[in-house]
N, C-alpha and C positions, 0 to 999 in steps of 0.2 A: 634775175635770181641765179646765183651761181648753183653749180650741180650738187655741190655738200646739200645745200638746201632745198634742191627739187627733190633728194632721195627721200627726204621726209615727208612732202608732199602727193596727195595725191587727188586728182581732178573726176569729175561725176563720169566723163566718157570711161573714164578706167576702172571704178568701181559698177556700173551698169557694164560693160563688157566681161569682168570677172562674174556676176552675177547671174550674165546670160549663159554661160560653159558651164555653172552649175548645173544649172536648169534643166542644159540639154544632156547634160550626164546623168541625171536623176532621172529624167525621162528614156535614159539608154540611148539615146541619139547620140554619133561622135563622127559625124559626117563634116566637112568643111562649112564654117559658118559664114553666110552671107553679110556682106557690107550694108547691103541694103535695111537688111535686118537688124543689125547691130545697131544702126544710124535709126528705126525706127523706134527702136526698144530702148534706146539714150532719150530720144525725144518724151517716151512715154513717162521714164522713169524721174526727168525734170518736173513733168507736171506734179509726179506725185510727193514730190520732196517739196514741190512750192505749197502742194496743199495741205500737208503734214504740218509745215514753217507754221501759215494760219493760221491752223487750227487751233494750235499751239500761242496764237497769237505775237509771235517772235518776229512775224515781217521787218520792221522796225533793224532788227538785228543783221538780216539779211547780206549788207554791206563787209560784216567780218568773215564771210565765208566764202563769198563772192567779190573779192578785191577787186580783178583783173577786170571783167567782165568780158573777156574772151570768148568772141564767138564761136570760136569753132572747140572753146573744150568746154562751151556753156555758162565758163565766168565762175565758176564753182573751185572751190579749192579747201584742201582736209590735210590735216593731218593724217599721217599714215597710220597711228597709231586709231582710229576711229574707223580705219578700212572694213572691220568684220562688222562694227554695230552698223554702217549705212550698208553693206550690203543684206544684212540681216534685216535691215529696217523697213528695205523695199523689196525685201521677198515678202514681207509680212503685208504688205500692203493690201492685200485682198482677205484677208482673216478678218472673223468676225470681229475678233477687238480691235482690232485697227479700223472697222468699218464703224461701231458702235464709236472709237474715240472720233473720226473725221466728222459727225454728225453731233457730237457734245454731248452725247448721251454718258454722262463720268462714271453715272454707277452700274451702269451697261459694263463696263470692261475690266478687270481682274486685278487686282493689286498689284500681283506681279510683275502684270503688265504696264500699268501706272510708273510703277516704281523704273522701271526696263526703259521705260524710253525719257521719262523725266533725266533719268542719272546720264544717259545715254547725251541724249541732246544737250545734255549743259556740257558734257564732256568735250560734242563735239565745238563748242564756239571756247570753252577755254583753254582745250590745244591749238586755237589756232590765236591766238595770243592776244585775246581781246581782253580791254581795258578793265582794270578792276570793279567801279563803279557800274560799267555796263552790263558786267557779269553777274552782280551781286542781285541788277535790276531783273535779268532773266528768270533766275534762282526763282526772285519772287514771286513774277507772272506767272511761271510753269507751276510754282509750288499753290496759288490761290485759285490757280486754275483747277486743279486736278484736283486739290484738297493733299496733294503730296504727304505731309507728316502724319495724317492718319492714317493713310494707305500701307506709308514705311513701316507705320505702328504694331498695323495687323500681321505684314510680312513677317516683323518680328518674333508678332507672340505664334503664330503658325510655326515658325521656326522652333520656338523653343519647348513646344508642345510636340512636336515632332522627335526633337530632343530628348524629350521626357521618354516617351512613347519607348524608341528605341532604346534608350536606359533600361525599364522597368519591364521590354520584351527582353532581353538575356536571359531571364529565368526560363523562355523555353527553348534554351540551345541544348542542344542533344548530350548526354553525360558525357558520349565520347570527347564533346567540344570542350566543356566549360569544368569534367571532374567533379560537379557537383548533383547531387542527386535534391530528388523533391524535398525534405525538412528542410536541407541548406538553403534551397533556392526560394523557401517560406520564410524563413529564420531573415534574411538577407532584404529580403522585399518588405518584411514589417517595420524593420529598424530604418530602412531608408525614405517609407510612406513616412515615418515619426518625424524623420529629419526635415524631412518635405514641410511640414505643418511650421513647425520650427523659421524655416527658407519663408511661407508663406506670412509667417509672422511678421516676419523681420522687415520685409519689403514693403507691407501692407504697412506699418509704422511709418517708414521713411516717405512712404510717398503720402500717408497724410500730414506730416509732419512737415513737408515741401507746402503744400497749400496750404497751409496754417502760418508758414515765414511768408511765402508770395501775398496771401489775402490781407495780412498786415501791413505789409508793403503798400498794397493797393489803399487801402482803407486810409493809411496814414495820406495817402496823396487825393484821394475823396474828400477830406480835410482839408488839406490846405485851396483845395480847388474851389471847395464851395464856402471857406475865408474870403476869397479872392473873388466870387461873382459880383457882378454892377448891380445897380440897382434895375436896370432892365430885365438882367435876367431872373435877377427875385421877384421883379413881377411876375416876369411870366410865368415859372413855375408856381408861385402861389395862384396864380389863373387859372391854369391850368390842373393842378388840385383841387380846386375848389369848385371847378364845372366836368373832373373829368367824367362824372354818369351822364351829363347832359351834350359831353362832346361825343364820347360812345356812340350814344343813340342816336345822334345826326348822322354819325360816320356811318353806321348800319341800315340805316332808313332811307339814306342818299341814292337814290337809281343811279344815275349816273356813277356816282365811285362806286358803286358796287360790280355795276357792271364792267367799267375799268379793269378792276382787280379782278375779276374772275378770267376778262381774258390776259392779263397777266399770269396767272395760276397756272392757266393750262398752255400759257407759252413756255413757264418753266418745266411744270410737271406731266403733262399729256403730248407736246408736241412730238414726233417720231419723224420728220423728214426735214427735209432743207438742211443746209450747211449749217454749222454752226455759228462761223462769221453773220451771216446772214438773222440768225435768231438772235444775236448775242445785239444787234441793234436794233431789231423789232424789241427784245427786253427793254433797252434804254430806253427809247421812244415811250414804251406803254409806260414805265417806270417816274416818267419827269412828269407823265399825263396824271397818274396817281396822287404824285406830291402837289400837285400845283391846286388839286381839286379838294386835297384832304384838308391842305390850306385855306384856301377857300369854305370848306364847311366849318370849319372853327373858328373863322374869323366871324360868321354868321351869328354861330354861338354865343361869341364875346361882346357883339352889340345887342344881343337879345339880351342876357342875363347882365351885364355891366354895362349899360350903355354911358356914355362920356366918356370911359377910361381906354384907353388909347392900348392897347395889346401888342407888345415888339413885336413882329413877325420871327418865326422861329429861325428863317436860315441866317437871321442878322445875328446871330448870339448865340449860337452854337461852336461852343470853343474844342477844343485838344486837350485831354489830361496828358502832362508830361510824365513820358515813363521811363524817358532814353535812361535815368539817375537809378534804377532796378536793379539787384542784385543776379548777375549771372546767372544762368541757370547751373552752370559745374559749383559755384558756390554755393546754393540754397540744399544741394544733393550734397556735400562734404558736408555740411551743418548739418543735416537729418542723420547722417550718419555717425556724426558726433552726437547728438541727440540719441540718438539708437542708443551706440555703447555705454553712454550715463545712465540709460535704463536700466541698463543690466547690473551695474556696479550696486553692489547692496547697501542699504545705509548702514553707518558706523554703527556698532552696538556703543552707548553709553552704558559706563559702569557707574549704577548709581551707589551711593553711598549706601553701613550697614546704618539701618536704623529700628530702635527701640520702640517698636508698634506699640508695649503697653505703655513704656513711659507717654507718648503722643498723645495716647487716648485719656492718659492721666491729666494731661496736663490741660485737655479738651476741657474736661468734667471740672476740671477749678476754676479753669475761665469761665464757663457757665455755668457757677452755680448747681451741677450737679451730682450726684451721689446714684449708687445704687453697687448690686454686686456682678459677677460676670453672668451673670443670668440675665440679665438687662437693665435699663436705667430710665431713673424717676426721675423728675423734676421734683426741687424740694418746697 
């Protein structure tokens, strides 16, 4: 590596040694620091970057960050530009949310904090110049992991609630500040609640107006898909229609899959220790013991209530809807908005023609046969 490009560079001994001189200055300590100490506190701080890696489940990725695998600087290698998120990242290391995230606990720990290190760690593997497709694949893991886009979601609407907030508090800044006294700062606050309704309209449209183009979308390719099933798999779903009260009640009756699932349940929803790594393959284990058994009771089923007729098993025929062919999501939002504004535009007034009301009514009464005066009218 020529020097141009070690400048950029920076390795885990040198970010754990800048992080330990915080430390000892936050603590007021500013005494010579020991080697010994340095070399132990590098050591510590490895472990807990490989445990973060897992947790995260990004092992796999390991390789683009760790090229060299130098032993004496730990084989770790950063961009410099990511210097303050990993030193940040392993001082946070003993915080509750860092402790709830190393355990998988996801709704244990804070959006912000979600959002903080998801942006965080993808940053740090695509400064360091990894492949397009393997980057895109991290994205995914972190983002399915953590539930990432609803996390970001919340971050948002907190933000712009906060937004608000700080808007509609200027009515109590002091006259001396703002020049305006109480009617103005009444007068000013009612006209922009109005607007707000207005704002809330308008967005409230577009965004059902997004699901009504997407669920179209969808629905049209729920069509062609179910064009396109074999005959096995119309059996099976007609089979499986046609017993699903009697498939139910075996699935519910079943000791065995019962007891299955419930300790599934409490592997996802109750469990509070162990590693996450470690839980996340007790889930798959109890998870393939579920499917295999569920199958099995409806295969019971199928010879009870239809006996001769041969039942595809479900994992043979279980296809993909293609959706890669979906309209963008930046398009489906310019269309609602184009949607929007056509709301608004009024329809044309038609200028109808002048016309002779009594002649019309005269000409009614000859076609039918009737007579009478403007007081009303007889049949003759």
């Amino acid at each position: 590596m020529d020097d141009n490009s070690r400048k950029d560079k920076v390795n885990l001994t040198e970010i754990s040694n800048e992080l330990y001189r915080r430390q000892q200055r936050r603590e007021g300590i500013h005494r010579e620091i020991e080697k010994s100490k340095l070399s132990n506190f590098m050591s510590k701080n490895s472990r807990y970057l490989s445990e973060i890696i897992k947790t995260l489940q990004l092992s796999e990725y390991v390789k683009y960050i760790k090229p060299g695998f130098d032993i004496n600087e730990n084989g770790y290698e950063f961009s410099v530009k990511n210097k303050e998120f990993l030193i940040e990242l392993l001082d946070k290391y003993t915080e509750p949310n860092m402790l709830e995230l190393r355990r998988g606990h996801w709704n244990e720990v804070s959006d912000r904090y979600i959002v903080w290190i998801v942006e965080g760690m993808y940053k740090v593997f695509e400064n360091n110049g990894i492949p397009g497709n393997d980057l895109a694949q991290i994205g995914i893991i972190m983002s399915n992991l953590t539930n990432y886009p609803v996390r970001k979601c919340y971050g948002k609407i907190l933000k712009m609630t906060f937004d608000l907030e700080q808007l509609a508090g200027m009515t109590y800044w002091p006259k001396w500040k703002s020049g305006l006294g109480r009617e103005e700062n009444y007068v000013w606050l009612d006209a922009m609640a109005e607007d707000f309704k207005h704002f809330l309209d308008k967005w409230r449209f577009i965004y059902n107006n997004m699901g009504e183009i997407r669920q179209m979308e969808i629905n049209d390719i729920a069509e062609r898909c179910a064009a396109d099933l074999t005959a096995d798999q119309v059996l099976r779903a007609e089979v499986e229609f046609a017993f699903a009260e009697q498939i139910n009640e075996a699935v519910n009756s079943d000791e065995k899959l019962q007891k299955k699932m419930e300790e599934l349940r409490k592997e996802i929803y109750e469990k509070k220790t162990g590693s996450y790594i470690k839980r996340q393959e007790d889930y798959e284990y109890l998870r393939k013991i579920v499917f295999k058994r569920r199958i099995e009771v409806e295969q019971e089923v199928f010879e009870k209530c239809c006996p001769g007729i041969e039942v595809p098993p479900e994992e043979e025929i279980v296809g993909e809807e293609d959706f890669s062919n979906m309209k963008p999501a930046e398009e489906i939002l310019l269309e609602s908005i184009d949607d929007y504004k056509e709301s608004l535009v009024p329809f044309p007034k038609v200028e109808l023609p002048d016309i002779d009301i009594d002649a019309v009514i005269e000409q009614y009464r000859v076609e039918h046969g009737l007579q009478g005066d403007g007081n009303g009218v007889k049949q003759e």
